[in-house]
N, CA, C and O atoms as a Tinker XYZ file with bonds, in Angstrom:
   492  protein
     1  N     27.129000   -2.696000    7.600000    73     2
     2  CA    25.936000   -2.120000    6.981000    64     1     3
     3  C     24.712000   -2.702000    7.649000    63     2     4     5
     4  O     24.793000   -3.797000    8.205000    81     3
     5  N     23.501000   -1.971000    7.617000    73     3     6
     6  CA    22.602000   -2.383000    8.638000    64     5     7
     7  C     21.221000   -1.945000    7.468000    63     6     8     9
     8  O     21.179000   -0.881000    6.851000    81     7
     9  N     20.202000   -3.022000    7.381000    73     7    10
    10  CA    19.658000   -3.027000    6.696000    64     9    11
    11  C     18.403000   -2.417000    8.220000    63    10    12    13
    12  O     18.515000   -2.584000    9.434000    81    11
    13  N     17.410000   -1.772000    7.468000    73    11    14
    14  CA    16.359000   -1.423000    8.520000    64    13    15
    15  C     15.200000   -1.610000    8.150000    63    14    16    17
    16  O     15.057000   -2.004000    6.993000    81    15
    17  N     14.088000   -1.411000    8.927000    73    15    18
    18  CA    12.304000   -1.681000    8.570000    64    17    19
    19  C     12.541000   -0.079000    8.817000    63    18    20    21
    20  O     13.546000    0.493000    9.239000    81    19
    21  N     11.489000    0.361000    8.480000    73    19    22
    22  CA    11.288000    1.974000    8.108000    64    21    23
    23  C     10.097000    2.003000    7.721000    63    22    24    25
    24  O      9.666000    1.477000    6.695000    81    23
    25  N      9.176000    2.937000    8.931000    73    23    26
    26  CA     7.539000    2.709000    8.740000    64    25    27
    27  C      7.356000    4.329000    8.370000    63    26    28    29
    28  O      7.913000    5.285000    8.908000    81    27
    29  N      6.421000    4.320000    7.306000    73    27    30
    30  CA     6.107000    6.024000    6.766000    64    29    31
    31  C      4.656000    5.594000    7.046000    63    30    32    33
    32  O      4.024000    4.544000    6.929000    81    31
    33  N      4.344000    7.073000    7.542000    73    31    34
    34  CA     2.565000    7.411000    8.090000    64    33    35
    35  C      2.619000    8.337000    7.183000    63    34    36    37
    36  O      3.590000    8.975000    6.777000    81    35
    37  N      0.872000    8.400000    6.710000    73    35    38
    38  CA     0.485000    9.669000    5.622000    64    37    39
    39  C      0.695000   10.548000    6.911000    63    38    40    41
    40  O      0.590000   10.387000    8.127000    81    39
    41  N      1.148000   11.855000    5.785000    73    39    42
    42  CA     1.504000   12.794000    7.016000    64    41    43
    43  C      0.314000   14.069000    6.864000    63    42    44    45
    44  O     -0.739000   13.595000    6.436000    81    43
    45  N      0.247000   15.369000    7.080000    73    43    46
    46  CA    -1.128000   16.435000    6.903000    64    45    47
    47  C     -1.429000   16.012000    5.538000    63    46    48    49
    48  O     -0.783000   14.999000    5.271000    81    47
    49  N     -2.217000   16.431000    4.509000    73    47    50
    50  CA    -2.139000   17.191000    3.610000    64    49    51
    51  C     -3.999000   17.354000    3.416000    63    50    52    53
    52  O     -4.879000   16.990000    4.196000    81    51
    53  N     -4.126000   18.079000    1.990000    73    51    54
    54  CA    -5.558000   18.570000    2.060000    64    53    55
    55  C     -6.735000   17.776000    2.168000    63    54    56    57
    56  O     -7.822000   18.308000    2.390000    81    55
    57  N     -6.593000   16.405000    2.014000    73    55    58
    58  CA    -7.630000   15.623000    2.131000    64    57    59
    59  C     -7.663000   15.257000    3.650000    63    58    60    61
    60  O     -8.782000   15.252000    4.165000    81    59
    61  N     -6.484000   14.918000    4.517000    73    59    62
    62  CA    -5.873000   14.388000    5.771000    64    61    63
    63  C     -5.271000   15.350000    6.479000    63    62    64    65
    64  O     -4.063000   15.437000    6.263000    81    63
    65  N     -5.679000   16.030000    7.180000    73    63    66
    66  CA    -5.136000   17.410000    7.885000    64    65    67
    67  C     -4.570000   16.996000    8.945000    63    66    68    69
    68  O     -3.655000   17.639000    9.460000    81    67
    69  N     -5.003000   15.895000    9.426000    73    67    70
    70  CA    -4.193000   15.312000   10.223000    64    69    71
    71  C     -3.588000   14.085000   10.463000    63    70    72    73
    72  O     -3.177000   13.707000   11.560000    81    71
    73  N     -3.534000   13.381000    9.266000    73    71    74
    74  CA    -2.567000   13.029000    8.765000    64    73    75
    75  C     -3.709000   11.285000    8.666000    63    74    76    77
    76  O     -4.935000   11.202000    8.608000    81    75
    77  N     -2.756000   10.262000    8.681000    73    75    78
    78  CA    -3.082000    8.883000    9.160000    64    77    79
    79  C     -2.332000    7.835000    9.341000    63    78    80    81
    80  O     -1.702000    7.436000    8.361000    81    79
    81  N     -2.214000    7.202000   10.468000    73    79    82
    82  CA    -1.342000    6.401000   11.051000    64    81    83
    83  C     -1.721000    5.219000   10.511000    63    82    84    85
    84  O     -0.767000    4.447000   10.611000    81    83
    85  N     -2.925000    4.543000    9.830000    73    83    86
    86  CA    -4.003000    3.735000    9.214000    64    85    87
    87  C     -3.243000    3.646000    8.177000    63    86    88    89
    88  O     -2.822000    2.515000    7.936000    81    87
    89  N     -2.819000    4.789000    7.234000    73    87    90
    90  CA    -2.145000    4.092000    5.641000    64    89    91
    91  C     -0.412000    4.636000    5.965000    63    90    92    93
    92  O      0.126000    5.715000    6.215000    81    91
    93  N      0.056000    3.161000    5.785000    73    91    94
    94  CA     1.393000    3.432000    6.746000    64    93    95
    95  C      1.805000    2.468000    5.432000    63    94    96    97
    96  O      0.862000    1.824000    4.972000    81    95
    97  N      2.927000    2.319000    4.867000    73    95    98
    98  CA     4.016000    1.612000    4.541000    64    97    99
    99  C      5.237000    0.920000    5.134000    63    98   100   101
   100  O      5.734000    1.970000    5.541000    81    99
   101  N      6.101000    0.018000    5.502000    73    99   102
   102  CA     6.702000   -0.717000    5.957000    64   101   103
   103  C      7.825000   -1.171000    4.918000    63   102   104   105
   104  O      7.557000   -2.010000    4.059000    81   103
   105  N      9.132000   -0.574000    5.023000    73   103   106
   106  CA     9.859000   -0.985000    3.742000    64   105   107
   107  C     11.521000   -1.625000    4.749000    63   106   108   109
   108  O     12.088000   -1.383000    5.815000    81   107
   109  N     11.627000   -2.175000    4.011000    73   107   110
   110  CA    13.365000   -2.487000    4.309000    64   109   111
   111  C     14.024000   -2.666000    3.572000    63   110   112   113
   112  O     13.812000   -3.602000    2.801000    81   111
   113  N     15.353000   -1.715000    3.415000    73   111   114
   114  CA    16.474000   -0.787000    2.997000    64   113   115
   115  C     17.500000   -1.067000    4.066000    63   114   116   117
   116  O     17.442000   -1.388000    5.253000    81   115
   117  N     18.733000   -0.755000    2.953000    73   115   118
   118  CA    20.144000   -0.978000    3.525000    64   117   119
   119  C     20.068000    0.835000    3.422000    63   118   120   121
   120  O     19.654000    1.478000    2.457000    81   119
   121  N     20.601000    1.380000    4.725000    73   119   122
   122  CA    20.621000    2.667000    4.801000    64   121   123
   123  C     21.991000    2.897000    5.800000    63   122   124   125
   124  O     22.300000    2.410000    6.888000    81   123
   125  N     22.581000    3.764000    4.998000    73   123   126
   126  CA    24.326000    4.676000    5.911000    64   125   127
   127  C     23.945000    5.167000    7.221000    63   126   128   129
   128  O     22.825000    5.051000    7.717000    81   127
   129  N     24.922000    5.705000    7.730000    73   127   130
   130  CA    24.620000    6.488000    8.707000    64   129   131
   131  C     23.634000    8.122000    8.865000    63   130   132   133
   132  O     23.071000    8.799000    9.725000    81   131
   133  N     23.861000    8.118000    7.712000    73   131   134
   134  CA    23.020000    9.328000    7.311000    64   133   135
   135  C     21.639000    9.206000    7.306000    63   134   136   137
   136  O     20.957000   10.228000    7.394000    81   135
   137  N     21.075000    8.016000    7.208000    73   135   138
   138  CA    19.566000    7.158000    7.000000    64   137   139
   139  C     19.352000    7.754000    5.469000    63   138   140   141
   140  O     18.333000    8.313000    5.061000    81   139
   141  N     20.611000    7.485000    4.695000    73   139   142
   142  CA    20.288000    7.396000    2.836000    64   141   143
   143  C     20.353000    6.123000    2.702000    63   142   144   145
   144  O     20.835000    5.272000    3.449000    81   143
   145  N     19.667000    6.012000    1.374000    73   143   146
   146  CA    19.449000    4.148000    0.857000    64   145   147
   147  C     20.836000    3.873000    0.675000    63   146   148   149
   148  O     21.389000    4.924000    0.352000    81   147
   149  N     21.991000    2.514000    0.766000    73   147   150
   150  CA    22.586000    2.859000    0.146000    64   149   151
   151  C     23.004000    2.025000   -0.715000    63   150   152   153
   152  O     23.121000    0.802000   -0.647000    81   151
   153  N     23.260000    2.875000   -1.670000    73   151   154
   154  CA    22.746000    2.270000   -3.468000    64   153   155
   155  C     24.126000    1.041000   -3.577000    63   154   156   157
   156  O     23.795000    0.073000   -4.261000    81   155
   157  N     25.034000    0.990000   -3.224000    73   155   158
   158  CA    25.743000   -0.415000   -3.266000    64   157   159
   159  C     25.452000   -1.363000   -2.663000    63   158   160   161
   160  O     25.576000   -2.448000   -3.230000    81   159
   161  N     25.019000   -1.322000   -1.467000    73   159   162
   162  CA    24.448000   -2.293000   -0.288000    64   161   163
   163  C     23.089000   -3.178000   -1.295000    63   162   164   165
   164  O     23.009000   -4.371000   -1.587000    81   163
   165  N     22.110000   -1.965000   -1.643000    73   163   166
   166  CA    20.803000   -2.445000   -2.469000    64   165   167
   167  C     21.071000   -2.959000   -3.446000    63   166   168   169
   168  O     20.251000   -3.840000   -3.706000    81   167
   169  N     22.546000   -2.771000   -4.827000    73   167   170
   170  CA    22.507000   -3.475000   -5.447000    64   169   171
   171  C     22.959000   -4.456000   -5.736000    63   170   172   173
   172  O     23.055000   -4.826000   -6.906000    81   171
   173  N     23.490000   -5.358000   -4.368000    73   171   174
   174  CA    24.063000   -6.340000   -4.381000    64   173   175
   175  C     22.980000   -7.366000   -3.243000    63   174   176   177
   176  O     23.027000   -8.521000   -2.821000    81   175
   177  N     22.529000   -6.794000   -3.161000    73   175   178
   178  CA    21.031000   -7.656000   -2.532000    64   177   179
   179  C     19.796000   -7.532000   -2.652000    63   178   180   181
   180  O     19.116000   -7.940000   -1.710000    81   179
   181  N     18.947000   -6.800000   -4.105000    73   179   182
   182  CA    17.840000   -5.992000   -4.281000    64   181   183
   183  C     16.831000   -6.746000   -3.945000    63   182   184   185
   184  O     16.233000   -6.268000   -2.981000    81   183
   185  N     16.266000   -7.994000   -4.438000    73   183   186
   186  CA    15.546000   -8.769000   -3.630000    64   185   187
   187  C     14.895000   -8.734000   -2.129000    63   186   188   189
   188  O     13.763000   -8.984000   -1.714000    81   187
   189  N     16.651000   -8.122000   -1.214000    73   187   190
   190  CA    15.838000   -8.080000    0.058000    64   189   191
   191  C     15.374000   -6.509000    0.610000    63   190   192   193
   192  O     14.883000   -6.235000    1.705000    81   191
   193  N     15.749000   -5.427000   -0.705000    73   191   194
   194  CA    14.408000   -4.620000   -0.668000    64   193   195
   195  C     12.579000   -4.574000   -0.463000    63   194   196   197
   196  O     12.005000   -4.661000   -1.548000    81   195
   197  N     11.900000   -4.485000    0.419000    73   195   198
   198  CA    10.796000   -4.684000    0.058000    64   197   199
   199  C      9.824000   -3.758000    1.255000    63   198   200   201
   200  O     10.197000   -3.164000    2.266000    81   199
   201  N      8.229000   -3.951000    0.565000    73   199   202
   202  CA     7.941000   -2.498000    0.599000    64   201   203
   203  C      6.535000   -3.420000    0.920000    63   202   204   205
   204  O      6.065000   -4.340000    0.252000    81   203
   205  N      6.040000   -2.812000    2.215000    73   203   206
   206  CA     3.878000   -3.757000    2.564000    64   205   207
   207  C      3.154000   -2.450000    2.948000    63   206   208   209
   208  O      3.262000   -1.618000    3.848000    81   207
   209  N      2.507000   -2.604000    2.058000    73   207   210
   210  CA     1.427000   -1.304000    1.875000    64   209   211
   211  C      0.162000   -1.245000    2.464000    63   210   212   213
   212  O     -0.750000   -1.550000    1.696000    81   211
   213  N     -0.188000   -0.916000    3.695000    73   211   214
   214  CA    -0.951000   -0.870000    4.821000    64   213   215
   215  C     -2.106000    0.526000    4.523000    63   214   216   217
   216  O     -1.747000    1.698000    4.637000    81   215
   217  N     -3.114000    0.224000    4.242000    73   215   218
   218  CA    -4.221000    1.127000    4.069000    64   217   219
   219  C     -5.685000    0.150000    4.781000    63   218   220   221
   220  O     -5.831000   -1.070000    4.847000    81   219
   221  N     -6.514000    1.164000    5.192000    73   219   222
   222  CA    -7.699000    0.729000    5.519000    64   221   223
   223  C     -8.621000    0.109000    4.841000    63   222   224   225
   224  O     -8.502000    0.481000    3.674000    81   223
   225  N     -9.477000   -0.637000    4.941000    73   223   226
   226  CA   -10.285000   -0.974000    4.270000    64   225   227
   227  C     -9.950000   -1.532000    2.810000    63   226   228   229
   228  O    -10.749000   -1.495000    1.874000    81   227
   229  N     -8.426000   -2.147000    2.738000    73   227   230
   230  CA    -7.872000   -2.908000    1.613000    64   229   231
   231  C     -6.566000   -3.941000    1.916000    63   230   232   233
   232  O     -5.578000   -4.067000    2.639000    81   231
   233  N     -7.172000   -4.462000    1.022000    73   231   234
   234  CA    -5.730000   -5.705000    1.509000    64   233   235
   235  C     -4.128000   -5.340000    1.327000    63   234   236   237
   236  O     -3.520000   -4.921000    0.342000    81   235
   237  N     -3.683000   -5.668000    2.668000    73   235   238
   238  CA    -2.335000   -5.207000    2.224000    64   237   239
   239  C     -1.420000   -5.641000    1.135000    63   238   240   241
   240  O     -1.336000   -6.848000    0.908000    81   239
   241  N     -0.764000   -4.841000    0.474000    73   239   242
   242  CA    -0.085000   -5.191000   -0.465000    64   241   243
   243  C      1.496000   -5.220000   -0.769000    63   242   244   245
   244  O      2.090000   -4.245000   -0.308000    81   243
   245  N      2.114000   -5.951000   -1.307000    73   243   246
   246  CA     3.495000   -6.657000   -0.809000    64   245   247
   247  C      4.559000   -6.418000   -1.936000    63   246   248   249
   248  O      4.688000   -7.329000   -2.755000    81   247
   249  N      5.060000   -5.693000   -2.023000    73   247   250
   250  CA     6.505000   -5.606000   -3.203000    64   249   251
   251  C      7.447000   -5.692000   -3.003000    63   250   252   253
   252  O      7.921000   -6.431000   -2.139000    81   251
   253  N      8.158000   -4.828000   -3.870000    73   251   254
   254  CA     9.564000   -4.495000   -4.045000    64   253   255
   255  C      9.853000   -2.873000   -4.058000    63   254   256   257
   256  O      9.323000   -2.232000   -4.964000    81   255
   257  N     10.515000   -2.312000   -3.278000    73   255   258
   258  CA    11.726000   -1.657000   -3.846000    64   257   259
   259  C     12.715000   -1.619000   -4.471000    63   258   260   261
   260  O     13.695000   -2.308000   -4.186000    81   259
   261  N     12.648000   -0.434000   -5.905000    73   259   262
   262  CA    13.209000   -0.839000   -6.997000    64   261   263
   263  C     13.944000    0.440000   -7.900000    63   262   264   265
   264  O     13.447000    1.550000   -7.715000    81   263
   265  N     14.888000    0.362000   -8.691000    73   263   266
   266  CA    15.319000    1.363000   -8.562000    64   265   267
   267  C     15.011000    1.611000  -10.220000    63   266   268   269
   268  O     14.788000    0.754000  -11.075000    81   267
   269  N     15.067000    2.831000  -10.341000    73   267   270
   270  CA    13.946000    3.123000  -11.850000    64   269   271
   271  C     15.256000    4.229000  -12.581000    63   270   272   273
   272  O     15.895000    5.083000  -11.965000    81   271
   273  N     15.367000    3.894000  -13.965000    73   271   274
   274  CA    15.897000    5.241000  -14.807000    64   273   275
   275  C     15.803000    6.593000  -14.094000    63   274   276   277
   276  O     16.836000    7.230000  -13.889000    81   275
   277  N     14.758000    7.000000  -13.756000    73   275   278
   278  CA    14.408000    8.180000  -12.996000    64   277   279
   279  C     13.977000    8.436000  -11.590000    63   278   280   281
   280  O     13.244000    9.323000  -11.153000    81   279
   281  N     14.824000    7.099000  -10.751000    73   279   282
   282  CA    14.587000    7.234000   -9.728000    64   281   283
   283  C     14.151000    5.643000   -8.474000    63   282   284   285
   284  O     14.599000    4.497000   -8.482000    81   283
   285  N     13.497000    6.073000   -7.890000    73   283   286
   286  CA    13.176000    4.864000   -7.428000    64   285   287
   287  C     11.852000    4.499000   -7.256000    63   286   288   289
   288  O     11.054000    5.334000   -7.682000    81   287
   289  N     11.298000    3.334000   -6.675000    73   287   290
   290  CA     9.702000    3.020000   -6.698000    64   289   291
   291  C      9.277000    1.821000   -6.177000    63   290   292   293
   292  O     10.093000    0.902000   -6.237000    81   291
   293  N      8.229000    1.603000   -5.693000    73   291   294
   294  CA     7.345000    0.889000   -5.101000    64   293   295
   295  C      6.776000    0.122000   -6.355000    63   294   296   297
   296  O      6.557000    0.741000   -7.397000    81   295
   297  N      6.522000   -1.327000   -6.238000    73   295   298
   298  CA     6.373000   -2.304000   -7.395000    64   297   299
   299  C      5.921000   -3.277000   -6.794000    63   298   300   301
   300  O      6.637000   -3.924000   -6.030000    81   299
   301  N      4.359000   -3.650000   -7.062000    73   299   302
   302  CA     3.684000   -5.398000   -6.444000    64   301   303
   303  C      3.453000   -5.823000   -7.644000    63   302   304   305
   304  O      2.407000   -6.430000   -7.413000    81   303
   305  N      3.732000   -6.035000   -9.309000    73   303   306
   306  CA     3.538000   -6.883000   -9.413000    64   305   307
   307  C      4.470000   -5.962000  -10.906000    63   306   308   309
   308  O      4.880000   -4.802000  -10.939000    81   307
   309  N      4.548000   -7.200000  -12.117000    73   307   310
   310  CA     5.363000   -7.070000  -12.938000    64   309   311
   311  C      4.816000   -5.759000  -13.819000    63   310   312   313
   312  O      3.680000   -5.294000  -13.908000    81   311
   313  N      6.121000   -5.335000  -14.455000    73   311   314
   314  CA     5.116000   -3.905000  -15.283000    64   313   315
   315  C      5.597000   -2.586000  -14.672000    63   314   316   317
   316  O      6.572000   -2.652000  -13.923000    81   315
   317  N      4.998000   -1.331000  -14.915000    73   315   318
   318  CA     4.800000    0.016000  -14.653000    64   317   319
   319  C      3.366000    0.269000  -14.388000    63   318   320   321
   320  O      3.120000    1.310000  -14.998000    81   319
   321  N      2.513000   -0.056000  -13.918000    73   319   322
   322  CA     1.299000    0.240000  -14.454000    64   321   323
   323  C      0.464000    0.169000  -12.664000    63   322   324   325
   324  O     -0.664000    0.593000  -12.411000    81   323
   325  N      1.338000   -0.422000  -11.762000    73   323   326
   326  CA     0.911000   -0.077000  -10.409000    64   325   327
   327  C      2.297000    0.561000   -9.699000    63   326   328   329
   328  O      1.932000    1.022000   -8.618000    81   327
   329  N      3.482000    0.734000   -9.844000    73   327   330
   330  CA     4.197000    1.485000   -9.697000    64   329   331
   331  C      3.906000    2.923000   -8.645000    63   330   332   333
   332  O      3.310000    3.861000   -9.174000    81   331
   333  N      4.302000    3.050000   -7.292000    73   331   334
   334  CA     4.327000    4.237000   -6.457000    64   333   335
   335  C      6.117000    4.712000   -6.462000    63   334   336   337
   336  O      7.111000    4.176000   -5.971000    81   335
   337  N      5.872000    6.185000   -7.409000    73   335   338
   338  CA     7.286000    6.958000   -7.657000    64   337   339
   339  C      7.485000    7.641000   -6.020000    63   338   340   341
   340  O      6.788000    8.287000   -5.238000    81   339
   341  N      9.160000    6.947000   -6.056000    73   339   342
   342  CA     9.542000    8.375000   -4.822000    64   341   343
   343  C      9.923000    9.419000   -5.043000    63   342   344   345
   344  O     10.688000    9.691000   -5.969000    81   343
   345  N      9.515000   10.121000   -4.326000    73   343   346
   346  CA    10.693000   12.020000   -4.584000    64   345   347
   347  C     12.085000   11.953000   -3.995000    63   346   348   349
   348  O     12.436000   12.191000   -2.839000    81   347
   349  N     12.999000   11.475000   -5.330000    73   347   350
   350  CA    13.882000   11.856000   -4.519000    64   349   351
   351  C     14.913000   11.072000   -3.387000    63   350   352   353
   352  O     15.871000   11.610000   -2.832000    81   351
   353  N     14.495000    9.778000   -3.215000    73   351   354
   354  CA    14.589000    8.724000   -2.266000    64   353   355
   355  C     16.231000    8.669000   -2.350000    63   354   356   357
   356  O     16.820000    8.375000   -1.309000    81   355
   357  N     16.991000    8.934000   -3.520000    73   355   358
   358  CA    18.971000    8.817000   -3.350000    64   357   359
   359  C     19.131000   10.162000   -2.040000    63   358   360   361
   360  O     19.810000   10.008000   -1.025000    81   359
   361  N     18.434000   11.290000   -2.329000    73   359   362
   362  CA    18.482000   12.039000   -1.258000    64   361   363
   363  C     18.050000   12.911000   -0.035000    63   362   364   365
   364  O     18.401000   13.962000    0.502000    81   363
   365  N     17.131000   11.960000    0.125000    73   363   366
   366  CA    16.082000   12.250000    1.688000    64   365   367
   367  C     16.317000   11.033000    2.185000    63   366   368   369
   368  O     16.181000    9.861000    1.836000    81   367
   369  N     16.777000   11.751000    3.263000    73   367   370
   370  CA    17.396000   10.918000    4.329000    64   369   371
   371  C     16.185000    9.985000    5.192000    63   370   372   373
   372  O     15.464000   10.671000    5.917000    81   371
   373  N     15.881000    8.354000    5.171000    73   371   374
   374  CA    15.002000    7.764000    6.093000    64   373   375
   375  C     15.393000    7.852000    7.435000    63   374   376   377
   376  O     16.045000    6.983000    8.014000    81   375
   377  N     14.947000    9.031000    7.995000    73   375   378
   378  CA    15.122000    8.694000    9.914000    64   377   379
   379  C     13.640000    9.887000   10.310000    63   378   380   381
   380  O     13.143000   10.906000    9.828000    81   379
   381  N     13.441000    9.079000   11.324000    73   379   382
   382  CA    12.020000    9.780000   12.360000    64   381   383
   383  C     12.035000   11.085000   12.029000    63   382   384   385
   384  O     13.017000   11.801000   12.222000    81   383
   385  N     10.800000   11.536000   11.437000    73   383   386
   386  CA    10.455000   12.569000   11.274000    64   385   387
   387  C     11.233000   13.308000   10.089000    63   386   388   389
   388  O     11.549000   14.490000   10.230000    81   387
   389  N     11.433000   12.848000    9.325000    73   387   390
   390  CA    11.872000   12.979000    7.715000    64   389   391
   391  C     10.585000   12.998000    7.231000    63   390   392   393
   392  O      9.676000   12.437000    7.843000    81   391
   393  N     10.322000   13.897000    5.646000    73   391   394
   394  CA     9.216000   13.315000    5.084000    64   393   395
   395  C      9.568000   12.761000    3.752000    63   394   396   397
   396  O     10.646000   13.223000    3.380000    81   395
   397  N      9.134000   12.080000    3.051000    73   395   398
   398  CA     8.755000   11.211000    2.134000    64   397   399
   399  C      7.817000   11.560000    0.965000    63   398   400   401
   400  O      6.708000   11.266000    1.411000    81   399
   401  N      7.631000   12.085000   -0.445000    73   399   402
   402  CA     6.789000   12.255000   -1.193000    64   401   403
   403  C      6.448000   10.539000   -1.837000    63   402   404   405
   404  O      7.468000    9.877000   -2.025000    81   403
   405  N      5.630000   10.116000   -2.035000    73   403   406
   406  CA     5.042000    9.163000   -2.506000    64   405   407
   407  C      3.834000    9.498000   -3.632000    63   406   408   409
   408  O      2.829000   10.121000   -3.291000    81   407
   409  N      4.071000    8.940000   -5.233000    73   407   410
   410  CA     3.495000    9.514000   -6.183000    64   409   411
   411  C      2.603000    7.942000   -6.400000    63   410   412   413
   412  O      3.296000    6.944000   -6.203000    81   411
   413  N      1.656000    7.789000   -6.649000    73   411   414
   414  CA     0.545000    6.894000   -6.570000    64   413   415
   415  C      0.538000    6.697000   -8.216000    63   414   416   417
   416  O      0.874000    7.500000   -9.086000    81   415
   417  N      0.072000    5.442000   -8.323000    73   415   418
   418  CA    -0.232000    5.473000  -10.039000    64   417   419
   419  C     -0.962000    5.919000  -10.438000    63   418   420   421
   420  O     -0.905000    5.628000  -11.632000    81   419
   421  N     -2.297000    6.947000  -10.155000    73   419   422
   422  CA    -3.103000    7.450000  -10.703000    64   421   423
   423  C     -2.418000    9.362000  -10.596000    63   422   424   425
   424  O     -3.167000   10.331000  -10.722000    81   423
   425  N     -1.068000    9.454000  -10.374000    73   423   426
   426  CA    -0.460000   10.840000  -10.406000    64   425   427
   427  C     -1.107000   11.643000   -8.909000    63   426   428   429
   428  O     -1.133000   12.874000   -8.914000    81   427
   429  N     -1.516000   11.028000   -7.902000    73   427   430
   430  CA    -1.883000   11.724000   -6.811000    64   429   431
   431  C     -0.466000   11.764000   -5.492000    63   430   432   433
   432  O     -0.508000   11.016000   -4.515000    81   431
   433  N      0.439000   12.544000   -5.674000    73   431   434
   434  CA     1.186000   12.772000   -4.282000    64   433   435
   435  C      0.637000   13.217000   -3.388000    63   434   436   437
   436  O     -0.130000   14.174000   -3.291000    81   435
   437  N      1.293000   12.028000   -2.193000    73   435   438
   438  CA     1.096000   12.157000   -0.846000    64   437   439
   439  C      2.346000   12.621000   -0.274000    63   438   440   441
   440  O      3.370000   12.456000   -0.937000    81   439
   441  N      2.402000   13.123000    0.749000    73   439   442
   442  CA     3.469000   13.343000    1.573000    64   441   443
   443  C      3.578000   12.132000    3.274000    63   442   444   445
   444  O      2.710000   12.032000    4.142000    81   443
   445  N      4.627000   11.576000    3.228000    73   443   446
   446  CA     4.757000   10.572000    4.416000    64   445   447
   447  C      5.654000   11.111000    4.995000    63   446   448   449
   448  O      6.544000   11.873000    4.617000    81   447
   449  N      5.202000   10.375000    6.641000    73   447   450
   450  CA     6.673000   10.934000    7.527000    64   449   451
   451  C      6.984000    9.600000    8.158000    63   450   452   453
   452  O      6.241000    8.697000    8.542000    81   451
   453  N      8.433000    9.748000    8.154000    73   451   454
   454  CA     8.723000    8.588000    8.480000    64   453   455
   455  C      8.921000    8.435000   10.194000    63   454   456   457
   456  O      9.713000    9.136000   10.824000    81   455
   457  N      7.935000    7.247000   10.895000    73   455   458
   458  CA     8.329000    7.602000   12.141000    64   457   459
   459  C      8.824000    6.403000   12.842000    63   458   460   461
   460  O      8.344000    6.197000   13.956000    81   459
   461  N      9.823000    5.459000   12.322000    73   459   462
   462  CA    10.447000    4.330000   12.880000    64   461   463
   463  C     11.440000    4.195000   11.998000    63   462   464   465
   464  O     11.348000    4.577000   10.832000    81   463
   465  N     12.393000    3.675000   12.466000    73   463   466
   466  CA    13.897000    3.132000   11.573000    64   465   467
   467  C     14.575000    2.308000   12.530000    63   466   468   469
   468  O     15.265000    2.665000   13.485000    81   467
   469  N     14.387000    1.564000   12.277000    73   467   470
   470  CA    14.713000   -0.296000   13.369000    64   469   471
   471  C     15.989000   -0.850000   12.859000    63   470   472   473
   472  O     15.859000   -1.380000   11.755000    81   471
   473  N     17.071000   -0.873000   13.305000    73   471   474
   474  CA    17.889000   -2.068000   12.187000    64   473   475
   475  C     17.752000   -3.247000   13.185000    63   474   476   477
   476  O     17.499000   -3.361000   14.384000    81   475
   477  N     18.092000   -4.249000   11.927000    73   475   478
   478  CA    19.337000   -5.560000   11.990000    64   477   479
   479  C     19.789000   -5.598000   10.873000    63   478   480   481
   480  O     19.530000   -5.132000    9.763000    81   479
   481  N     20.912000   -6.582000   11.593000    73   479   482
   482  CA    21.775000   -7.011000   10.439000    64   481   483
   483  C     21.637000   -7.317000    9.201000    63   482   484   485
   484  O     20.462000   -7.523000    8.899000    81   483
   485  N     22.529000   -7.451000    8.198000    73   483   486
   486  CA    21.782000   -7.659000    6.711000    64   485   487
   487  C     22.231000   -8.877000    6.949000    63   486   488   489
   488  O     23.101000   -9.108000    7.789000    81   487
   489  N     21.460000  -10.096000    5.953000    73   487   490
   490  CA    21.225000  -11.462000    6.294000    64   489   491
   491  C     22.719000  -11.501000    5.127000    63   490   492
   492  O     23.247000  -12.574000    4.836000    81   491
């Protein structure tokens, strides 16, 4: 099993038409051959899930990937209340040029594309 870094760029949408390489995320996941998370690998090492949140003009910010009743999510600090929901993340596959829905805590989805998937080994 091969755990990977996996970088998502905002990809078009109506505010960003062309997208931004500037608010990028950086996560590492145990992912199959398929580039799906995979959910035994993660739950026997969830800890070394984790997720650095790269935007302009703000400090980067450092969590967890985490897996939720309804799914999965982005988490820097204890609570629900800064929480970024994925679309879907058991089945969209992380490899180059995949996209990614990312739901923000104020209910604003973005769409990301993912354009790196690096492994090494899981520690």
């Amino acid at each position: 099993m091969k755990w990977k870094t996996i970088r998502l760029e905002l990809a078009r949408s109506p505010r960003f038409p062309n997208g931004s390489a500037s608010r990028a995320y950086l996560l590492h996941l145990p992912l199959d051959d398929e580039g799906l998370v995979d959910d035994g690998e993660f739950r026997r090492s969830p800890a070394l899930a984790t997720v650095r949140r790269h935007w302009p003009n703000e400090r980067d910010r450092s969590g967890y990937v985490i897996r939720k009743p309804n799914g999965w999510a982005f988490s820097y600090a204890v609570g629900d209340a800064d929480d970024e929901d994925l679309f879907h993340l058991e089945s969209h596959p992380l490899k180059p040029g995949e996209y990614v829905t990312i739901t923000e805590p104020d209910g604003d989805r973005l769409p990301y594309r993912v354009v790196a998937a690096e492994g090494q080994m899981a520690a």
